[in-house]
C-alpha positions in Angstrom: 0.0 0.0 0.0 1.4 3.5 -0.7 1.3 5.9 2.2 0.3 8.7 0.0 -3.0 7.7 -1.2 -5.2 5.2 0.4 -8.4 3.6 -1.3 -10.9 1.6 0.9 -11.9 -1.6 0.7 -15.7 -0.7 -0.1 -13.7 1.6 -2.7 -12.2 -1.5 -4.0 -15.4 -3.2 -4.3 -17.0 -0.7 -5.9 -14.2 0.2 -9.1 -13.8 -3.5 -9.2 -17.4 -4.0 -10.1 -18.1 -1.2 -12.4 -15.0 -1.9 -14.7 -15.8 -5.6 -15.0 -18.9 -4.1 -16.2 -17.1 -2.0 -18.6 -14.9 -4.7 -19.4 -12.1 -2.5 -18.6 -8.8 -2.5 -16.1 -9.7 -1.8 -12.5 -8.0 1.5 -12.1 -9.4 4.4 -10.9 -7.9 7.6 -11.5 -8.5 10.5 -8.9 -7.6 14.0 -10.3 -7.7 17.7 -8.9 -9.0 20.6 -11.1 -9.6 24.1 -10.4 -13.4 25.3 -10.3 -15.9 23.8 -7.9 -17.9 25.9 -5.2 -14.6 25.8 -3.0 -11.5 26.2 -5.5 -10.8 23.0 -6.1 -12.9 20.1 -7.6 -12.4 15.9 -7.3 -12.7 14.0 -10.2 -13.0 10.3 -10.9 -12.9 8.4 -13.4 -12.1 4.3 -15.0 -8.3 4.7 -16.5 -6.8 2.0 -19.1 -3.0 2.7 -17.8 -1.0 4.0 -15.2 1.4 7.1 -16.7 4.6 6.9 -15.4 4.6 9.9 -13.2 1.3 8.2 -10.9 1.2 7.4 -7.4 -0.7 4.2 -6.8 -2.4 2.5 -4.2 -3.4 -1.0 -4.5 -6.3 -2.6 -2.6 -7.8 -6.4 -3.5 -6.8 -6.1 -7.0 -7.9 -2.2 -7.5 -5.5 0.6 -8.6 -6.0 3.8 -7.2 -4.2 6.2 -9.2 -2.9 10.1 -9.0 -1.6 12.6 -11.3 2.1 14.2 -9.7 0.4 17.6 -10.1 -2.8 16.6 -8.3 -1.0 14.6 -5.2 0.3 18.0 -3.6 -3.5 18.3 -2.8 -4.6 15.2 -2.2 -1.6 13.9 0.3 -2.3 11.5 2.5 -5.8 11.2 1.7 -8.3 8.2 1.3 -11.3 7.2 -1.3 -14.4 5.6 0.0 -17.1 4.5 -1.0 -20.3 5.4 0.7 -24.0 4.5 0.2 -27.0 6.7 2.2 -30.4 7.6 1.6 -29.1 10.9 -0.7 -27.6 8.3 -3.0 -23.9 6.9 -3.3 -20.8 8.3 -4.4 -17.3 8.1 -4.1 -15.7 10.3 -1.0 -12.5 11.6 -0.3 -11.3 12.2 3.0 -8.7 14.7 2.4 -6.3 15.8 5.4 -4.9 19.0 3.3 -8.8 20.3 2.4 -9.1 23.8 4.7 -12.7 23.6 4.1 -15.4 21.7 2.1 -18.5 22.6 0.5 -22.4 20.6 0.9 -21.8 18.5 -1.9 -18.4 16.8 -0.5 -16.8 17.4 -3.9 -15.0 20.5 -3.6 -12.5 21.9 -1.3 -9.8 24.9 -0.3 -6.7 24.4 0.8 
């Protein structure tokens, strides 16, 4: 497991599950981008490979993967999975966000 990046095992579950059902690798790439209601937005998505300058994490199989540029903000920070009443998303936990917004997928720093 890499220290910098953590995914959870419900994470796991999840990425493993929707790329076997888009017959694709389970690698799921995390990614920082500026906008948001808080400066800074998350964003997800499947990935076919891991580029050379990627942090990983590995949990039961599933690649958790991060762009050099986006790790300074996302250091030490874990993906989960969760599933309420409001519907279910991927969450990250994110020890270097100064403040978040309602919808959990924004931040400062």
């Amino acid at each position: 497991m890499n220290e910098t990046i953590d995914l959870t095992p419900s994470a796991a579950a999840r990425v493993a599950a929707i790329a076997a059902k888009q017959a694709k690798p389970a690698i799921l790439r995390l990614s920082v981008e500026g906008g948001g209601c808080s400066g800074f937005q998350y964003k997800f998505g499947l990935a076919d490979t891991v580029e050379a300058d990627d942090s990983v994490a590995t949990r039961d199989g599933v690649r958790l993967i991060v762009d050099s540029v986006s790790l300074d903000l996302v250091q030490g920070a874990a993906v989960d999975y969760v599933e309420s009443l409001g519907g279910s998303a991927f969450k990250v936990t994110n020890p270097n966000a100064a403040s978040g917004c309602g919808c959990g997928s924004s931040f400062s720093v």
